[in-house]
C-alpha positions, 0 to 999 in steps of 0.5 A: 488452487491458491496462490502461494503456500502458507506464508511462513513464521515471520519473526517481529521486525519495524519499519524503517523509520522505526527500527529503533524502536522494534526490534526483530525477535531472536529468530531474525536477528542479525550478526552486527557485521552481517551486509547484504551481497552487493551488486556489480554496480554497488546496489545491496542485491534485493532481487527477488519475490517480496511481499508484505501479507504480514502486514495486513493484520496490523490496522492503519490508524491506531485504535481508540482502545490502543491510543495513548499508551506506551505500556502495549504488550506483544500480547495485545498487539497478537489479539489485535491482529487474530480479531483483524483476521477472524472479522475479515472473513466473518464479512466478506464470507457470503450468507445469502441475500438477506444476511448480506445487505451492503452488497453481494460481495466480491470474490471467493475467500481464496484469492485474499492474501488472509485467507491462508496466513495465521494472524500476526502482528508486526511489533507496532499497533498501527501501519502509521507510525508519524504523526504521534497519534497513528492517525492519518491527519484531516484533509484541508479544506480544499480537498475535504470539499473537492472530494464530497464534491467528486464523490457527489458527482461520481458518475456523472463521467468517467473522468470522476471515477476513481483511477484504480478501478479504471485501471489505470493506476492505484498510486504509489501507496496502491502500489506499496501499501499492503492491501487485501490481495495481490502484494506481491511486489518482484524487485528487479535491478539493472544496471543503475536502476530498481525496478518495482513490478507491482502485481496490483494492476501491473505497474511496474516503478523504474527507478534511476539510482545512478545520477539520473537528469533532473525532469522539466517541472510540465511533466507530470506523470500519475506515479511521479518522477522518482529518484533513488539514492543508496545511504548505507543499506537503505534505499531511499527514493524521492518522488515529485512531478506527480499529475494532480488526480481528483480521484485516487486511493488513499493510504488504503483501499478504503480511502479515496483521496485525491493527489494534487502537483503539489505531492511530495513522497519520500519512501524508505527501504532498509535491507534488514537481513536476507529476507527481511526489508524495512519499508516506509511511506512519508506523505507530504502533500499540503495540498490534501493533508493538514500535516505529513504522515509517515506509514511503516511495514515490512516486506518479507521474501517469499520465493514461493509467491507466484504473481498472476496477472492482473487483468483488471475487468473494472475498466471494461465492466464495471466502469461502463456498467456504473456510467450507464446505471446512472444514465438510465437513472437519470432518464428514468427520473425525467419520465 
């Protein structure tokens, strides 16, 4: 049984801070008059099953081969993104024990979103489209030597480990950015609201769009206080109050990052056609990073996308299990 069917051809489209520079293809393009319906309350109506699986094929940071030019053909960008799928389930496809040897890998091919769409690229080489180098910039000093230590003293407590595989929270960009499984995203919007109900760990964003009260400076909440406003068709959402995370995924599920108070993260959603959302991510945490980055993908529609619950055993299992690995490694090397 699989989650969804295939998903169907997308055409090429841009993220919203770079919708002057891609452009949808032929199939997707819209009437210039063409608007969104509306809702009683003014919002465009984007209610409804969004996912963004198209982008999973995309990278990113720009690669070295990519890095630089101005001149990258569709083609390319095509055969960067069928390399991306083919080398996906090369990896994680299990071959025994002795073909395996960075781990025994995790769950059947069928519930990764890549497993069942064909490779396409998005029109851009990279998820990161800001700064001009595609590249996500370094931390600062601080954070580079407070996530070594972290990482160094990653099961010494709970409170180390990382706050997604507590299953407490993945973060904003746990939540948006396109990942291996689970990018379902349902939108919902009562009255003066938009609702992100996420099926990765289940979060679900409430976002006041109607004249919400500013928030005292002392709360400090793990997905920050966020306040939406519509400028035309583009939702655009502020969020800041977030609760400094000493360990927490980064721009993607391979980065461990950490969040600090100081994080500030404007995001940007630009309603492109009846199926078709142009999202961005602008990081601003000068905390943690040396500069600001800006990440750009799509959401396409899929009605046919079914959510499953994400129960998330890693906080029952995992967690415990690794605490008291490390614990009967410690005893062991007193003995």
């Amino acid at each position: 049984m699989t989650k969804r069917s295939p998903i169907r051809a997308a055409a090429g489209l841009a993220a919203a801070v770079a919708m002057a520079i891609f452009a949808p293809s032929a199939g997707a393009q819209q009437s210039e008059d063409w608007q969104p319906e509306r809702l009683a309350d003014g919002q465009p109506d984007i209610q409804g099953m969004w996912n963004n699986t198209r982008a999973i094929f995309t990278p990113l940071e720009l690669s070295d081969e990519l890095a630089g030019r101005d001149d990258i053909s569709t083609a390319e960008l095509q055969q960067q993104a069928e390399a991306r799928g083919s080398g996906r389930i090369e990896r994680s496809e299990w071959r025994g024990h002795e073909n395996n040897r960075g781990g025994v890998g995790g769950y059947g091919l069928y519930w990764f979103d890549w497993y069942f769409d064909n490779p396409a690229d998005i029109g851009q080489p990279s998820i990161i489209v800001e700064p001009a180098t595609g590249r996500v910039p370094e931390y600062t000093a601080d954070a580079s030597e407070r996530i070594a230590l972290n990482m160094a003293q990653l099961h010494d407590s709970y409170a180390n480990m990382e706050s997604g595989d507590r299953c407490i929270s993945r973060g904003v960009l746990g939540m948006m950015m396109p990942t291996e499984y689970n990018n379902g995203t349902l939108i919902l919007q009562p009255p003066g609201y938009v609702v992100f109900h996420s099926e990765m760990i289940h979060n679900a964003r409430i976002i006041p769009v109607a004249g919400a009260a500013d928030v005292d400076e002392s709360i400090r909440q793990w997905e920050g206080v966020p306040r939406g406003r519509w400028e035309g068709n583009t939702l655009v959402i502020e969020s800041t109050n977030f609760k400094a995370v000493r360990n927490m995924r980064g721009p993607s599920a391979g980065i461990r990052s950490r969040q600090s108070e100081a994080q500030h993260i404007v995001e940007r959603l630009t309603v492109a056609g009846p199926d078709l959302l142009l999202y961005s991510v602008t990081m601003d945490d000068p905390e943690t990073y040396t500069g600001q980055w800006t990440a750009a993908f799509p959401y396409d529609r899929d009605d046919s996308y079914v959510q499953f619950e994400y129960a998330c055993h890693e906080g029952n299992y995992s967690v415990p299990n690794a605490l008291g690995g490390a614990r009967k490694e410690e005893a062991d090397a007193q003995q």
